[in-house]
Each structure stands twice: as C-alpha cells, then as structure tokens.
C-alpha positions as CSV (number, residue, x, y, z in Angstrom):
1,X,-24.1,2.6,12.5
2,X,-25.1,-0.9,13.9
3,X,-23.6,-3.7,12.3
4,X,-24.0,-7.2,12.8
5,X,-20.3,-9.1,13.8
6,X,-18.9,-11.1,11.8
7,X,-18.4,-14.6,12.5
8,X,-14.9,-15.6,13.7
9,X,-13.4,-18.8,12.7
10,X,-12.4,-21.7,14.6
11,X,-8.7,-20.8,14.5
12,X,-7.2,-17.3,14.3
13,X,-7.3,-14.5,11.3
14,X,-4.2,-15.0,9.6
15,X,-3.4,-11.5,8.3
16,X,-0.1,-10.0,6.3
17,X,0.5,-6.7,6.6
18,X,3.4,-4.8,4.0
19,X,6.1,-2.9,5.5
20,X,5.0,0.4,4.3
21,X,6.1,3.5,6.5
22,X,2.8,5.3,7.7
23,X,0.6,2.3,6.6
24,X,2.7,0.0,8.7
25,X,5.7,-0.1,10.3
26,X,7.0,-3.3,12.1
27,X,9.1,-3.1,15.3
28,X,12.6,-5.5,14.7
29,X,10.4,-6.9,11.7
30,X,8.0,-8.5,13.9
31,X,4.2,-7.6,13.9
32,X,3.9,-6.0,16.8
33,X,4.7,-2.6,14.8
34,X,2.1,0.4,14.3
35,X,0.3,2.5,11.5
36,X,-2.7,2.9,9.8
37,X,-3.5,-1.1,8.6
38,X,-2.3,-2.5,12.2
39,X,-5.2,0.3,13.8
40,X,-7.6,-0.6,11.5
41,X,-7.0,-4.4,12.4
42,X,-6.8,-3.7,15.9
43,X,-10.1,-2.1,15.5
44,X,-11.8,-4.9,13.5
45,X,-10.9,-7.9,16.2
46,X,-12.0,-5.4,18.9
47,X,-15.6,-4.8,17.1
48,X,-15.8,-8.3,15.9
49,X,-14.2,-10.3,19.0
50,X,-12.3,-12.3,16.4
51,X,-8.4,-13.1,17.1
52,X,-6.0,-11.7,14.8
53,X,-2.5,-13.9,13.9
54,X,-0.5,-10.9,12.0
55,X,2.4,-11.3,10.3
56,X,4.6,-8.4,8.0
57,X,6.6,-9.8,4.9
58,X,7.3,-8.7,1.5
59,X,3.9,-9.0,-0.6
60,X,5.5,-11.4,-3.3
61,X,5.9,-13.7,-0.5
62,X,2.4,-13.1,0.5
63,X,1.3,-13.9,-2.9
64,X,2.9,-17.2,-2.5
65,X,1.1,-17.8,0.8
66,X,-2.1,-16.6,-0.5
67,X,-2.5,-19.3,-3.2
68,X,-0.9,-22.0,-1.1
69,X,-4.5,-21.4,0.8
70,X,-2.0,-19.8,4.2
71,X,-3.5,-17.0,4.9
72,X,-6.7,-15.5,5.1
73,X,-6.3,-11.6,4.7
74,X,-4.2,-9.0,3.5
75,X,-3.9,-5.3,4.1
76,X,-3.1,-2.4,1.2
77,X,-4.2,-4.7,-1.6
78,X,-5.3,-2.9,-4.9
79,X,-7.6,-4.2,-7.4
80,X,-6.1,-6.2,-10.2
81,X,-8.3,-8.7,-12.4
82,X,-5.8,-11.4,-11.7
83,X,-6.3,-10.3,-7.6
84,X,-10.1,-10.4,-7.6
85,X,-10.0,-14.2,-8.9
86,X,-8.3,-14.9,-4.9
87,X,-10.0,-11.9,-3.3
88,X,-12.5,-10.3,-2.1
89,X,-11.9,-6.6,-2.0
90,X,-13.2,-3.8,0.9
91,X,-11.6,-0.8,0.3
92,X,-10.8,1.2,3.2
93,X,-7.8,4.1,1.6
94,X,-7.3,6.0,-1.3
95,X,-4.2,8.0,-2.2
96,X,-2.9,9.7,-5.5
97,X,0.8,8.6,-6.2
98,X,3.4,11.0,-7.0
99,X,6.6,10.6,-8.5
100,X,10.0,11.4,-6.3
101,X,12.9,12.3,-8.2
102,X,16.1,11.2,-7.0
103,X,19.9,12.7,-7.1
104,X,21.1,11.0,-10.0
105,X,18.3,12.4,-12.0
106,X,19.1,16.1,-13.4
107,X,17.9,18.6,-12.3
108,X,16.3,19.5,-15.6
109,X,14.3,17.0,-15.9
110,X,10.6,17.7,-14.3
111,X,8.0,15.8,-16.6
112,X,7.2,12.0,-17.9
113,X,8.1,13.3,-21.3
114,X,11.6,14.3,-20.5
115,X,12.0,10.7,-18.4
116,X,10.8,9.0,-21.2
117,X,13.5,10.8,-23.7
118,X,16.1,10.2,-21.0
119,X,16.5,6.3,-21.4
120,X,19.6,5.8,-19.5
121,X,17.3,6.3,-16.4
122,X,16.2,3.9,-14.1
123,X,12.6,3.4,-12.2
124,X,12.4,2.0,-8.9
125,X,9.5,-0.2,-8.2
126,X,8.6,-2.9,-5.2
127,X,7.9,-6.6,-6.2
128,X,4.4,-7.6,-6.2
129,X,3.2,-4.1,-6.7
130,X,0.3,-2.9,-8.0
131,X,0.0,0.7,-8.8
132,X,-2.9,2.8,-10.5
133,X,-4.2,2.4,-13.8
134,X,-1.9,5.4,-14.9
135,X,1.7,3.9,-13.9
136,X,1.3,0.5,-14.4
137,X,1.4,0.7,-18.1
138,X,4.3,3.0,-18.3
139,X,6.0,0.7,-15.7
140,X,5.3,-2.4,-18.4
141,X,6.9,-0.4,-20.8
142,X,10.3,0.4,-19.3
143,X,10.6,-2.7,-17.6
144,X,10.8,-4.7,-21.8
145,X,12.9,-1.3,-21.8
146,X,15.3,-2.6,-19.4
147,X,15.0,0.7,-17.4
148,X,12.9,-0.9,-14.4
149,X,14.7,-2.2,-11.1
150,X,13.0,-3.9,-8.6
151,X,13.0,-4.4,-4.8
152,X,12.0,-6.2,-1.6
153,X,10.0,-3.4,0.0
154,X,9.3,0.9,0.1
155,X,12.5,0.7,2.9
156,X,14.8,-0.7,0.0
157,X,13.4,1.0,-2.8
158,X,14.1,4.8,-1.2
159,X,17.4,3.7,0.1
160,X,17.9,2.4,-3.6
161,X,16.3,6.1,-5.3
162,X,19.3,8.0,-2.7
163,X,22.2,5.7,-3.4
164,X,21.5,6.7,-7.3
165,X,20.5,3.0,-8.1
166,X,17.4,4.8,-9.8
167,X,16.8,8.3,-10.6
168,X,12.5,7.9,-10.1
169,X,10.3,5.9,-8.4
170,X,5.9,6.3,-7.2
171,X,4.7,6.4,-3.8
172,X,2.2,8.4,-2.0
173,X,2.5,11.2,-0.2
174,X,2.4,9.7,3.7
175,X,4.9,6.9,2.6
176,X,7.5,9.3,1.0
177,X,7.1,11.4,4.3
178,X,7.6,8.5,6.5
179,X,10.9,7.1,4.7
180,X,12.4,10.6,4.1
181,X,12.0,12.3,7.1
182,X,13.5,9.3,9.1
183,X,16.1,8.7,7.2
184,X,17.7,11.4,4.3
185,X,17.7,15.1,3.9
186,X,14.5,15.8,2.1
187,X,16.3,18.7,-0.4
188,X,17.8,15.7,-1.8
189,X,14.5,14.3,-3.2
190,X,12.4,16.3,-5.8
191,X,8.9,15.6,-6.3
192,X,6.7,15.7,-9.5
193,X,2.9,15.0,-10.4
194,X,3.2,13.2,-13.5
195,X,-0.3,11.9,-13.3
196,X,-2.8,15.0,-13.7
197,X,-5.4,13.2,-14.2
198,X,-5.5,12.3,-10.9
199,X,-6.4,8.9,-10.8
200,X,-6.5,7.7,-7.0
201,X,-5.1,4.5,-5.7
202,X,-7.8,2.3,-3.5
203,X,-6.1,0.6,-0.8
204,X,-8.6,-2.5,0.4
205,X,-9.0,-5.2,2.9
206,X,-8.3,-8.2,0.6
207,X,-9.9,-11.4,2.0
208,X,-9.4,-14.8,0.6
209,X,-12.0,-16.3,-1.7
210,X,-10.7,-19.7,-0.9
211,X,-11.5,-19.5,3.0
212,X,-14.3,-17.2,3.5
213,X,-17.6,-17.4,1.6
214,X,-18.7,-14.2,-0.2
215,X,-21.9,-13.7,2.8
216,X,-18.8,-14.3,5.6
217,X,-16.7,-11.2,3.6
218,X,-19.5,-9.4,3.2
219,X,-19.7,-9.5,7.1
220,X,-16.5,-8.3,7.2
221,X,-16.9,-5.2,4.5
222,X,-19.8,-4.1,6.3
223,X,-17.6,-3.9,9.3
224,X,-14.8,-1.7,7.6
225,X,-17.7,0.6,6.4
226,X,-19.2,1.1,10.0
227,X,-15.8,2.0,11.2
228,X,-15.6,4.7,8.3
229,X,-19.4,5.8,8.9
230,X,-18.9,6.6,12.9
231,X,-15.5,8.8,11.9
232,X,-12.9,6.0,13.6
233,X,-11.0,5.7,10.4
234,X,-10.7,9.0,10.0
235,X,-9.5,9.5,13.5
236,X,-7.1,6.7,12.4
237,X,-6.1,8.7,9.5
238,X,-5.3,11.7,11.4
239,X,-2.7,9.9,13.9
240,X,-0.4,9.9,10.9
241,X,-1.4,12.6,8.6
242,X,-2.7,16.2,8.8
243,X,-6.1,16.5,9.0
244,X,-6.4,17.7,5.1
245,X,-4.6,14.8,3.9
246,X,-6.9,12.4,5.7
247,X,-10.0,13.5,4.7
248,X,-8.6,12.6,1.0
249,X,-7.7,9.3,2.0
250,X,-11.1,8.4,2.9
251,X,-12.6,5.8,0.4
C-alpha cells in the first residue's frame, strides 16, 4: 500500500511512551529503550521523514503534559470519552486482559464471584489507566470499596501483586510475561480469565487534537494502517511474541 507522507512540523514530534514491558521498555529510564510502540515509532519517522522527540513517564504525568498543550502524541492510549475530547485515536493493538492472582490471594479462590465475596482483598491497578469496558466498572466499584491500590507504573504494580500489597491485578498476556519472567518465579503468580466475554482492549496512536488538525492525523492513521497492510506490524509483533499471539494483536 502507497500512502501519501504525512507532513512534519516545524519542530520535532513530541511523543510519550508508558513503561510497559513488551510494549516498551526504557534503558536507565531514558527513551532510548525498545518494544513494540518504540518500533512502530521508529517505523513512522522512517516512512514519514519526520523527527521524533520521545520521552517515557508515568501516563498521569502525561495527562498533565497533554492538556498543558506539551506534547503532541502518545503511544498505548485506549479510547475513553473523556480521551477522545484531546485525541485523535489510530489504533494499532488489541489484547484481551487477564487477571493474575498473587500470593496473598488463596488458593481457593479462582473466579470474580469469589474476589468479590472476599472483601478484605486488594486490586492493584496503575494511575491513569484505562482498561476495557469489562474491568473498568468493577474497578469503580472496589475503589468506593476501599479495596483498590494504586501505582506509578506495570513495574511497581507486579512488584506490589508479589510483596502481597494486593492479591489481584489486569494485564495482558505479553506484559505479565515480560515482568514475571525477568523478575519472580512464575509458580508464584496464578492466572484467571474473569472476562469470558472476551472483550479486547485497543491500543491506539493517540494524537493531540489541540496541535494537529483532523486532515494532518488523518495523514498519520493512514500511515499506521499501511504499515499493518504490508505485514511490518506484524513482523513487529512477532519480535516479542509468538507468532499466534501476534496475529491476535492485530487491530
């Protein structure tokens, strides 16, 4: 697929990427780190000829710099009415969360109903999150419950689910890979589908509507869906997943 470049601007992209184990990982907490969002922007300013000024930081802080007009684009954004006010939305991922169960939750417990009945238990979840349609309500609910915790990014949150701070928390599949594998013995961590409905998650390109018209993101969108359409995203997917697994991510 042919597709017109889009436009650069006069200074360089300013992008935030999220700390976020297969999605990205920064080296010494600089951008200069690797995963899926930093080769799909390495892509985009390679196709485009645009110059990318990338930055990782927890996304409550890029929240802040978003409405302070800062920056101009975000990676692993999901749709939110709120969000689509301040963004134009490409999406470029999709995951299904599961649910990892920690060692101070029993071993007896398996389902939402029996986390639900056990209210002594804490949820771990990352500020700024969105999550799926499915979770985010429940999450509401335990947090006037008192039973939600909250932290700076997935790195903190796992550390947080091992040390017993919380018995449960959501991530996807990749992520929880990532985080365990480097770090704790996996036959610590038990994990659970509590979603069957399967509702997916859609990671996008968020671009802000405050510096780009909606013809200049459009630009942009068509350029995520040309690198889907000639199989580079995939490829990009299968760097850091099995091949299975990344055919499912694809949008």
């Amino acid at each position: 697929m042919v597709t017109a470049a889009p436009k650069c601007p006069s200074q360089p992209v300013k992008l935030d990427f999220i700390e976020l184990g297969i999605y990205f990982k920064s080296e010494r907490g600089i951008a200069a780190g690797n995963g899926i969002d930093r080769d799909l922007v390495d892509e985009l300013s390679r196709r485009s000829g645009c110059v990318f000024d990338a930055k990782v930081q927890p996304r409550a802080r890029t929240w802040i710099e978003l409405k302070a007009g800062r920056i101009d684009m975000m990676t692993a954004t999901l749709s939110a009415p709120e969000r689509e006010e301040q963004l134009w939305l490409f999406p470029y991922v999709r995951s299904h969360h599961i649910i990892l169960l920690g060692p101070s939750a029993p071993t007896t417990l398996h389902t939402l109903e029996q986390f639900q009945a056990a209210r002594s238990l804490k949820f771990g979840v990352i500020r700024g999150f969105v999550h799926s349609p499915f979770y985010d309500p429940l999450i509401a609910a335990w947090t006037q419950e008192n039973r939600v915790r909250v932290y700076a990014d997935e790195a903190h949150l796992i550390n947080a689910l091992m040390q017993g701070e919380v018995a449960a928390v959501t991530t996807y599949p990749g992520v929880f890979q990532f985080y365990i594998n480097a770090r704790v013995n996996p036959n610590s961590v038990r994990m659970a589908d509590w979603d069957k409905s399967n509702l997916q998650a859609v990671g996008n390109l968020g671009i802000s509507k405050a510096r780009f018209s909606h013809a200049e993101a459009h630009e942009w969108g068509m350029l995520i869906k040309a690198i889907q359409q000639d199989g580079t995203l995939l490829k990009i997917y299968r760097k850091y997943v099995g091949a299975h697994e990344a055919q499912n991510m694809l949008p």
